[in-house]
Residue frames as qw, qx, qy, qz and C-alpha x, y, z in Angstrom:
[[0.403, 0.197, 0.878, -0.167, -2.45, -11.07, 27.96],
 [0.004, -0.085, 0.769, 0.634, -4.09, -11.64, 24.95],
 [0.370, 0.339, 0.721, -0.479, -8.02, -11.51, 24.44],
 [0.121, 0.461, 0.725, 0.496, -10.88, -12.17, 21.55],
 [0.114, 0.563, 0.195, -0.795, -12.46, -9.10, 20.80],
 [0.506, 0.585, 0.596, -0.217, -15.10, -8.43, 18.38],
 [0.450, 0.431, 0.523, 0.581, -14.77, -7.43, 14.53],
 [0.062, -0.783, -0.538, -0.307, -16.86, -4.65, 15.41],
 [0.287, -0.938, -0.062, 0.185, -14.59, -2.84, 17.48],
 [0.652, -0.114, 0.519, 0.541, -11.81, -2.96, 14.94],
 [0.451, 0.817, -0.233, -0.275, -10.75, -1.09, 11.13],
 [0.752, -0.410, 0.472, 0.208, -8.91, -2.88, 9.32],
 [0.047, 0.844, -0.389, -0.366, -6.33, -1.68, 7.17],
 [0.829, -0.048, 0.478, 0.286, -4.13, -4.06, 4.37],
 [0.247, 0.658, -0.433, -0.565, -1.44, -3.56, 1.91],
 [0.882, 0.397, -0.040, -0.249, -1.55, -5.52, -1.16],
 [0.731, 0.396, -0.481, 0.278, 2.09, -6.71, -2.96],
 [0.177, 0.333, -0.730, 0.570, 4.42, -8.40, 0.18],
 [0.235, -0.138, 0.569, -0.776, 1.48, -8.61, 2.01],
 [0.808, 0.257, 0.164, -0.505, -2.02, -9.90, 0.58],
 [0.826, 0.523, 0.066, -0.200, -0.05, -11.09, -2.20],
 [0.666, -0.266, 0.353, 0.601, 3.78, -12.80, -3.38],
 [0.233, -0.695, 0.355, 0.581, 5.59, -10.48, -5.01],
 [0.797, 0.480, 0.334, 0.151, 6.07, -11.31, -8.52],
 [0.658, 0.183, 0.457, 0.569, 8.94, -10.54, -10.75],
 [0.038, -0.237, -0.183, -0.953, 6.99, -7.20, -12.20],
 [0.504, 0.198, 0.419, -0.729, 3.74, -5.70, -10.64],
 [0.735, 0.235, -0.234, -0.591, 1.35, -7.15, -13.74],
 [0.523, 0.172, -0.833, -0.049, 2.95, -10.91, -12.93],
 [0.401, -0.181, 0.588, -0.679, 0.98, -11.06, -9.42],
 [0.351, -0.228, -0.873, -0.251, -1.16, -13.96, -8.80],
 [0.229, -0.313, 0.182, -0.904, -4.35, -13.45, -6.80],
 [0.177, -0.308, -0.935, 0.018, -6.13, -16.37, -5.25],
 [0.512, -0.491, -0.208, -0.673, -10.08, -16.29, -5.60],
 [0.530, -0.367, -0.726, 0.239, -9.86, -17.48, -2.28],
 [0.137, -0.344, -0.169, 0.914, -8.29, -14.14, -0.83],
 [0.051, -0.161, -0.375, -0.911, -11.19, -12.39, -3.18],
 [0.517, -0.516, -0.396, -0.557, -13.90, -13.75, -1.32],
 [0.505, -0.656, -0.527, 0.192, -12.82, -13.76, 1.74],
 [0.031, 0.004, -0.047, 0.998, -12.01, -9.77, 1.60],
 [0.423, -0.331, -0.343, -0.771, -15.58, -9.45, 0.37],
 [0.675, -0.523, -0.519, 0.039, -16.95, -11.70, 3.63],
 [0.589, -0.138, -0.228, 0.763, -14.50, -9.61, 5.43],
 [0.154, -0.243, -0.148, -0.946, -15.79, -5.95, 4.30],
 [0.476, -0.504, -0.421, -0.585, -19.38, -7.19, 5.35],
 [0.663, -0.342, -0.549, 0.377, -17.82, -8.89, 8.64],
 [0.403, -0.084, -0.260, 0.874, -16.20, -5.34, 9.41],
 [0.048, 0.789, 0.388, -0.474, -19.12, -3.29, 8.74],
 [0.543, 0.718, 0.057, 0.432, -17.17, -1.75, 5.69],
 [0.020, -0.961, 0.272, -0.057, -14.66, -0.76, 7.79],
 [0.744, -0.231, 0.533, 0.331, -11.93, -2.24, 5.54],
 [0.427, 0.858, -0.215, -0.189, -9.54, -0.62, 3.05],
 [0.840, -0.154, 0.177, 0.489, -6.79, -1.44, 1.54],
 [0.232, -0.912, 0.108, 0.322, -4.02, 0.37, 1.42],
 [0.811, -0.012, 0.405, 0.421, -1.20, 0.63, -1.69],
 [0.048, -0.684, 0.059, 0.725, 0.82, 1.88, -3.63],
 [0.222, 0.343, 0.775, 0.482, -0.92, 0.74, -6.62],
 [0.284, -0.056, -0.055, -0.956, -3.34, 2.80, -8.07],
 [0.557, 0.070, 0.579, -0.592, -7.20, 1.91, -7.65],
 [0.650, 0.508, -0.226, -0.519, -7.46, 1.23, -10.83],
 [0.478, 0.202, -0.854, -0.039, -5.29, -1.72, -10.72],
 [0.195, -0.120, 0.813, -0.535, -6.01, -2.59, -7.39],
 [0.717, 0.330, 0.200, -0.581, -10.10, -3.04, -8.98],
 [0.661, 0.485, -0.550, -0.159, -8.11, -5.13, -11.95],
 [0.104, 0.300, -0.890, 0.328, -6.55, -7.40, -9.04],
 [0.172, 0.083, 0.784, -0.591, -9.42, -7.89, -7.24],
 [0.584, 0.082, -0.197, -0.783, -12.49, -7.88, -9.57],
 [0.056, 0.532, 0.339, 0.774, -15.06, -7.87, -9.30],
 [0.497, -0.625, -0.383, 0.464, -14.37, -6.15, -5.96],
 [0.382, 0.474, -0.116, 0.784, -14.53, -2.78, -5.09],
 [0.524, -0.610, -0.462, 0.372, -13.37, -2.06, -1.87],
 [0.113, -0.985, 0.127, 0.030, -12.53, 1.28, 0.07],
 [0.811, -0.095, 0.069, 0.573, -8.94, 1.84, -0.50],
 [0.062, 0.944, -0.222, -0.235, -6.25, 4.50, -1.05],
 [0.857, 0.289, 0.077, 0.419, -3.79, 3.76, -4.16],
 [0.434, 0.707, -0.034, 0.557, -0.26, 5.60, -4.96],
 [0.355, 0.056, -0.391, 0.847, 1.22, 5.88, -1.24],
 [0.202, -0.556, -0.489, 0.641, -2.02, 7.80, -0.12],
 [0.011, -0.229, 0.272, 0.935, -2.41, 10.04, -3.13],
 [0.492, -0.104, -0.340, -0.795, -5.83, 9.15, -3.93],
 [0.158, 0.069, 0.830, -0.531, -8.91, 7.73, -2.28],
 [0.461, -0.398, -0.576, -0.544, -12.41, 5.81, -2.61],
 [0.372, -0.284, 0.381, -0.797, -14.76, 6.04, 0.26],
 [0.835, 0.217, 0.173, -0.475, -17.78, 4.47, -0.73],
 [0.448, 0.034, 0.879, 0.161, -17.26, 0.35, -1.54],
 [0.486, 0.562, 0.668, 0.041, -18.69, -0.41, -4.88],
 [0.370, 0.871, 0.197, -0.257, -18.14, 2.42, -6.53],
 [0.791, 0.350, 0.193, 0.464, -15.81, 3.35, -9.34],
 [0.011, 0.926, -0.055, 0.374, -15.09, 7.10, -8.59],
 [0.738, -0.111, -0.219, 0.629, -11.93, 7.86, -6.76],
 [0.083, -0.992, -0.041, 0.090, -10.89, 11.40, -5.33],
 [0.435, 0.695, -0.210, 0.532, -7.26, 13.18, -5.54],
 [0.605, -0.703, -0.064, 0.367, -5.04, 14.05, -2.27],
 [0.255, -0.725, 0.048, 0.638, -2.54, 15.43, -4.81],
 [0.692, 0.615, -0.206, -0.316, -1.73, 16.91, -8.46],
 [0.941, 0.195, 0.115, 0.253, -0.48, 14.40, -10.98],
 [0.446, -0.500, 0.310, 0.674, 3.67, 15.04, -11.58],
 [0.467, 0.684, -0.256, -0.498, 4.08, 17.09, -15.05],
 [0.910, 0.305, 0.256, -0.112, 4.74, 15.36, -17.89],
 [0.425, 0.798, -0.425, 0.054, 7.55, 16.67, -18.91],
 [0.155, -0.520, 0.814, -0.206, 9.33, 14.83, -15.78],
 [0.867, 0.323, 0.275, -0.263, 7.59, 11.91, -16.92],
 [0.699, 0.687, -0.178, 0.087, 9.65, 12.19, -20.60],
 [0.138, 0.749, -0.629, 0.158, 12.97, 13.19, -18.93],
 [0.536, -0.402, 0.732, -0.126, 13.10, 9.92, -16.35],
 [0.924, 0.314, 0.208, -0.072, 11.84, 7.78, -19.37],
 [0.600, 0.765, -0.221, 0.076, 15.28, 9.18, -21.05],
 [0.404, -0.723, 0.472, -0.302, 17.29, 8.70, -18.05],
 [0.751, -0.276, 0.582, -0.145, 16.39, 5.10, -17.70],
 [0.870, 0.489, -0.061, -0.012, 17.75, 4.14, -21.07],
 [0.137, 0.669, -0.653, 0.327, 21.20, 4.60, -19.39],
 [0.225, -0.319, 0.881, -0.268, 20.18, 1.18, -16.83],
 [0.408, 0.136, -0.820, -0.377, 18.80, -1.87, -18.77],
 [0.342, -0.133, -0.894, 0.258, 16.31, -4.03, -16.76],
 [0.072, 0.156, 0.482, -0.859, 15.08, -1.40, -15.06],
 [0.109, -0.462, -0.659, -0.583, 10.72, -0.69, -15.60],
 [0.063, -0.065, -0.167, 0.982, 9.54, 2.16, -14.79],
 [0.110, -0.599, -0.793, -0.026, 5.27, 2.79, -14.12],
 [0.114, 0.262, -0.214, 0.934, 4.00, 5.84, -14.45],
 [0.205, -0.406, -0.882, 0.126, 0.57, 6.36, -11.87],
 [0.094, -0.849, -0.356, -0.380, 0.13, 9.85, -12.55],
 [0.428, -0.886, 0.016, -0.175, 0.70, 10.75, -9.14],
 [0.248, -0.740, 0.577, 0.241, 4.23, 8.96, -9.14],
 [0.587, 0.679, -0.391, -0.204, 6.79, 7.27, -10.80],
 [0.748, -0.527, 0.403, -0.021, 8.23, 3.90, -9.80],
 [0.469, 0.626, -0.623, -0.017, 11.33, 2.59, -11.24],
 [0.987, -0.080, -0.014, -0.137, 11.64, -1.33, -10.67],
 [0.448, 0.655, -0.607, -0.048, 15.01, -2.42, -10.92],
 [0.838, -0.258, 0.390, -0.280, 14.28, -6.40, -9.44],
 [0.962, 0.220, 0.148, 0.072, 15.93, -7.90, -12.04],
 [0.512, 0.562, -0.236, 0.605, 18.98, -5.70, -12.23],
 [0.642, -0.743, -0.147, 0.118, 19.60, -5.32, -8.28],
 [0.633, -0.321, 0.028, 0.704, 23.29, -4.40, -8.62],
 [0.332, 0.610, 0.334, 0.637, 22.07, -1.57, -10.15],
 [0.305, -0.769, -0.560, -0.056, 21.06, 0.19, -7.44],
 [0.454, -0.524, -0.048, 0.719, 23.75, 2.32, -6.14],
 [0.229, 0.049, 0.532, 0.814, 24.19, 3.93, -9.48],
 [0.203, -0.668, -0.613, -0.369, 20.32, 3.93, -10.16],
 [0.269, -0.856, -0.413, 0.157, 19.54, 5.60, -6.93],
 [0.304, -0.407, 0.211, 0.835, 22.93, 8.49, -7.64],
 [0.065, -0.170, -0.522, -0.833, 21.29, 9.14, -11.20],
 [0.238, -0.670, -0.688, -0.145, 17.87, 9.71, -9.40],
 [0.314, -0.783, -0.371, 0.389, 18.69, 11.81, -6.76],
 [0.240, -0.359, 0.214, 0.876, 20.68, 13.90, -9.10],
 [0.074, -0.449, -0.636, -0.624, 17.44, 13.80, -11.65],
 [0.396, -0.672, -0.602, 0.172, 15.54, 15.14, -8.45],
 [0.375, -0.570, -0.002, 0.731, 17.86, 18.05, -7.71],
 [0.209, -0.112, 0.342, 0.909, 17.66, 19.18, -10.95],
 [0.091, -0.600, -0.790, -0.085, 14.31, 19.08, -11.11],
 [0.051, -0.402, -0.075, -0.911, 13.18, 23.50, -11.27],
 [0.588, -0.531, -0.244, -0.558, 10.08, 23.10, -9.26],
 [0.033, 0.447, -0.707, 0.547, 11.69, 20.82, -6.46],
 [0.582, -0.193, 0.305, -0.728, 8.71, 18.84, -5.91],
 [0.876, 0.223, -0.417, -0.096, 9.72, 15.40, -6.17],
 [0.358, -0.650, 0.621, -0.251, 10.87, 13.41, -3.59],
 [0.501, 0.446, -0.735, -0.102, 12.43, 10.09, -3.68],
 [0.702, -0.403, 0.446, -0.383, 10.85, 7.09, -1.53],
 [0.110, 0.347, -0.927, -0.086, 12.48, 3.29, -1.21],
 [0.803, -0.157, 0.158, -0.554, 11.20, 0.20, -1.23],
 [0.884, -0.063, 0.450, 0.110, 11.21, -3.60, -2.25],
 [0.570, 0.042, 0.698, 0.432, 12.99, -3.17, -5.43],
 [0.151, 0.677, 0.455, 0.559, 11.77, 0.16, -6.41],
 [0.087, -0.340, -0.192, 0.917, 12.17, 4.28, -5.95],
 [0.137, 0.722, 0.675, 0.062, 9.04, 5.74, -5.91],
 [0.012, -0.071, -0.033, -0.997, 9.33, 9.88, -7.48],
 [0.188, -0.701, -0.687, -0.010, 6.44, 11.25, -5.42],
 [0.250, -0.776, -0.023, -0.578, 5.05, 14.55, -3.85],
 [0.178, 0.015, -0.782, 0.597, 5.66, 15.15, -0.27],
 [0.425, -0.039, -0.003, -0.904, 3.12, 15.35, 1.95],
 [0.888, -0.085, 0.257, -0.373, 0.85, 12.10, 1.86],
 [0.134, 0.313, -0.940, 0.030, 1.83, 8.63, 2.64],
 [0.552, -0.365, -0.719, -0.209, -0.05, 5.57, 4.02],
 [0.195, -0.128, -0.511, 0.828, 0.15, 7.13, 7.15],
 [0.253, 0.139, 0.034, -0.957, -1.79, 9.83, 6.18],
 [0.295, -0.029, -0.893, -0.337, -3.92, 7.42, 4.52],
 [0.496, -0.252, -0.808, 0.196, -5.26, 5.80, 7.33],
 [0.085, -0.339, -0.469, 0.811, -5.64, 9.07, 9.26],
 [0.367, 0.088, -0.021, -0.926, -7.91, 10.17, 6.91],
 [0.604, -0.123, -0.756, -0.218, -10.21, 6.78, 6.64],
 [0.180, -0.365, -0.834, 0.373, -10.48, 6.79, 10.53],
 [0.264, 0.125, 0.197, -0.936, -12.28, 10.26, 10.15],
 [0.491, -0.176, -0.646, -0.558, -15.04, 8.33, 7.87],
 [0.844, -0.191, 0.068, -0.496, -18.54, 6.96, 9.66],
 [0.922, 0.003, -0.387, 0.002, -17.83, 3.27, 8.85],
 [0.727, 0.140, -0.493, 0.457, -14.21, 3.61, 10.71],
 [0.051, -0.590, 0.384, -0.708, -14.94, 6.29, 13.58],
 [0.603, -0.534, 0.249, -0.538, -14.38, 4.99, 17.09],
 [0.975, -0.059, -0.104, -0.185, -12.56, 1.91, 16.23],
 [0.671, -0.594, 0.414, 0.162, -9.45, 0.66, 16.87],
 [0.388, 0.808, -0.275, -0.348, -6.96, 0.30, 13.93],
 [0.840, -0.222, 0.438, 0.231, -5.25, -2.87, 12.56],
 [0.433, 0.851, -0.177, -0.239, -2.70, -2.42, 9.58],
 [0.844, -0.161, 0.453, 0.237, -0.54, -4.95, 8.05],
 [0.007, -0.885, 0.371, 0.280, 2.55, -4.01, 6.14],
 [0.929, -0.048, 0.203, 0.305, 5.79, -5.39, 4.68],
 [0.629, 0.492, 0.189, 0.571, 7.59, -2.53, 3.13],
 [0.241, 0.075, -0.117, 0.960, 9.59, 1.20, 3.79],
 [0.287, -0.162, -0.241, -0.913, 6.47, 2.98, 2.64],
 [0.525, -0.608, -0.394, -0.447, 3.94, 1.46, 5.15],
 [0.569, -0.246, -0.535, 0.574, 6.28, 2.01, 8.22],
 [0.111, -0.342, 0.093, -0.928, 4.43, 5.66, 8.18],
 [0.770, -0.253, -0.414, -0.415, 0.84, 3.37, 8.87],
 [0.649, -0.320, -0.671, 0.164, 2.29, 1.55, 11.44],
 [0.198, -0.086, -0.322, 0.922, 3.57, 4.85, 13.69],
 [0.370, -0.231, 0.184, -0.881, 0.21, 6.10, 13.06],
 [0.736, -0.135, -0.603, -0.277, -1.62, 2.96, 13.93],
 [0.485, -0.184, -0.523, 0.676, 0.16, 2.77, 17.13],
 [0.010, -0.010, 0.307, -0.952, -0.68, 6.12, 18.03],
 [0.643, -0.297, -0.132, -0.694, -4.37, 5.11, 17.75],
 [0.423, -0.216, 0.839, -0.264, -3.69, 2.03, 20.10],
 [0.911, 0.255, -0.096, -0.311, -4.29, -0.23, 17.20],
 [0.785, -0.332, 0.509, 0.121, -2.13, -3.16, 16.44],
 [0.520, 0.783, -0.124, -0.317, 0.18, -3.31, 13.59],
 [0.859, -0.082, 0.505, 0.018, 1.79, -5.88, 11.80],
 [0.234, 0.659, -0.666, -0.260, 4.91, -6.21, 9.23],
 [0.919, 0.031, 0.370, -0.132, 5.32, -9.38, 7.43],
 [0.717, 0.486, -0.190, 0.462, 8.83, -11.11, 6.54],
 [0.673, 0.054, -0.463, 0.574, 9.89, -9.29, 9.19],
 [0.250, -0.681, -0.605, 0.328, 9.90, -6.68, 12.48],
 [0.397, 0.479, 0.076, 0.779, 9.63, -3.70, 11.11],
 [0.188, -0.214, -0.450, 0.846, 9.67, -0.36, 13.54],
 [0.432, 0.007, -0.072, -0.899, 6.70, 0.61, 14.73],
 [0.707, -0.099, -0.651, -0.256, 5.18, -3.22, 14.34],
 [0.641, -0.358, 0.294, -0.612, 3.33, -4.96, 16.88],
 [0.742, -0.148, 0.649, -0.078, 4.16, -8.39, 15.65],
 [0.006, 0.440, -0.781, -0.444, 5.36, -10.04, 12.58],
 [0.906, 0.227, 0.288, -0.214, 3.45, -12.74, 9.60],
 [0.637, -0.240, 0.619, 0.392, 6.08, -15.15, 7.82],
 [0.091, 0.033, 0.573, 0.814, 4.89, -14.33, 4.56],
 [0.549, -0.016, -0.080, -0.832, 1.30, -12.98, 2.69],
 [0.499, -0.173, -0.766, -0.366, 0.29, -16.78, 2.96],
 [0.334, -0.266, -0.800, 0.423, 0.30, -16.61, 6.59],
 [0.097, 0.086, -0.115, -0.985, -1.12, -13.06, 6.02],
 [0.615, -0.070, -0.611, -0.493, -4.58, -15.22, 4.10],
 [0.532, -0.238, -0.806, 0.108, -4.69, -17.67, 6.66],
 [0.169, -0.228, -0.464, 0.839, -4.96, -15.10, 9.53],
 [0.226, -0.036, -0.256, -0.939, -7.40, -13.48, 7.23],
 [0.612, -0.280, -0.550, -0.495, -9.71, -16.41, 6.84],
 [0.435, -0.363, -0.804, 0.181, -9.57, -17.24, 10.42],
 [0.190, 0.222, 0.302, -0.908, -10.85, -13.64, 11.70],
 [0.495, 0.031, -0.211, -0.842, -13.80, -13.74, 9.68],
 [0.655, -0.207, -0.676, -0.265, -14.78, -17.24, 10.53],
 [0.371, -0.159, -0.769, 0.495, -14.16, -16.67, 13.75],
 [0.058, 0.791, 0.127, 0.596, -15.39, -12.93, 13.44],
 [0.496, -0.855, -0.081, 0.128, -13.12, -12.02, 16.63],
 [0.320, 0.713, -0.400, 0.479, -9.19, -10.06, 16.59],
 [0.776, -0.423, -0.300, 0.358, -7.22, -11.85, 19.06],
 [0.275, 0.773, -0.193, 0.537, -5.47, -8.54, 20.72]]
């Protein structure tokens, strides 16, 4: 059975591309309705500030999407992190990849047209949305660029239309587990909405805090329930805050 329950006894987690937002063609072709911009900001104040988003963008874009918001968030899969809303500082969770493996995948991908490749410091994503039958191939000439890789510290995560070369070690999982340690989010109850490989760590811990987690487009393991797309994602958005209650 199903019951309204205050904002206030809630966190509330969100990824951005699949989720907040449609997809686009290439990350920089996103559209952002200023609708969804102010009602995040009515949202943050509804939650108490306990409301991050979660992506693997970096913060830096994620502040370029959303200006002239800045919310708490963690960009790059968990690999870096703002606390404090409003501010512009960001911390580390790990080092940036060398540069050298940087150069070599840039040389790599001149062997699969289409493909566009982002570096974020902390990883490397390689798009290949517009050249989908690439993928078998693409992902064989990765994991053999991975193996050959001296240091060994590169690991190879899927997604929508993109391998992400990352450290192990932090995900959105981890993410989220460190955000519930913060003031604003201790003692609440976790909500986290998804759509992709790389937040199906978030929902397993979300669950284990008896929060409620949500994939969107479909059920993914570990989800609590399912939005049809990010529009239904928005609409759910603006009715919690006008209602200010989580129907759990």
């Amino acid at each position: 059975m199903h019951t309204q329950q205050s904002l206030g006894e809630f966190g509330l987690f969100l990824d951005v591309d699949g989720t907040l937002i449609d997809i686009a063609p290439n990350p920089d072709a996103v559209v952002v309705p200023q609708s969804l911009i102010r009602d995040l900001e009515i949202a943050e104040r509804r939650f108490e500030g306990a409301l991050a988003l979660v992506s693997g963008r970096t913060i830096k874009d994620l502040d370029r999407l959303f200006s002239p918001l800045r919310l708490k968030a963690s960009g790059v899969h968990g690999a870096e992190f703002r606390f404090d809303s409003g501010q512009d500082s960001s911390v580390a969770a790990s080092p940036v990849l060398p540069s050298d493996a940087w150069a070599d995948l840039v040389e790599l991908l001149r062997g699969f047209p289409g493909t566009l490749a982002e570096n974020k410091a902390f990883s490397f994503a390689v798009h290949y949305r517009s050249t989908p039958a690439s993928r078998p191939a693409l992902k064989r000439a990765l994991d053999a660029f991975v193996k050959a890789r001296r240091d060994q510290s590169i690991r190879i995560l899927p997604g929508h239309f993109v391998f992400e070369l990352k450290r192990p070690g932090f995900n959105k999982g981890v993410a989220i587990e460190r955000f519930l340690e913060q003031d604003a989010f201790k003692g609440r109850r976790p909500i986290f909405v998804g759509d992709d490989v790389t937040d199906w760590p978030g929902f397993d811990t979300v669950r284990a805090r008896n929060g409620l987690a949500y994939s969107v487009g479909y059920l993914a393991p570990g989800a609590t329930g399912t939005f049809r797309d990010p529009a239904a994602v928005r609409n759910w958005l603006t009715a919690m805050i006008d209602s200010e209650t989580v129907t759990a």
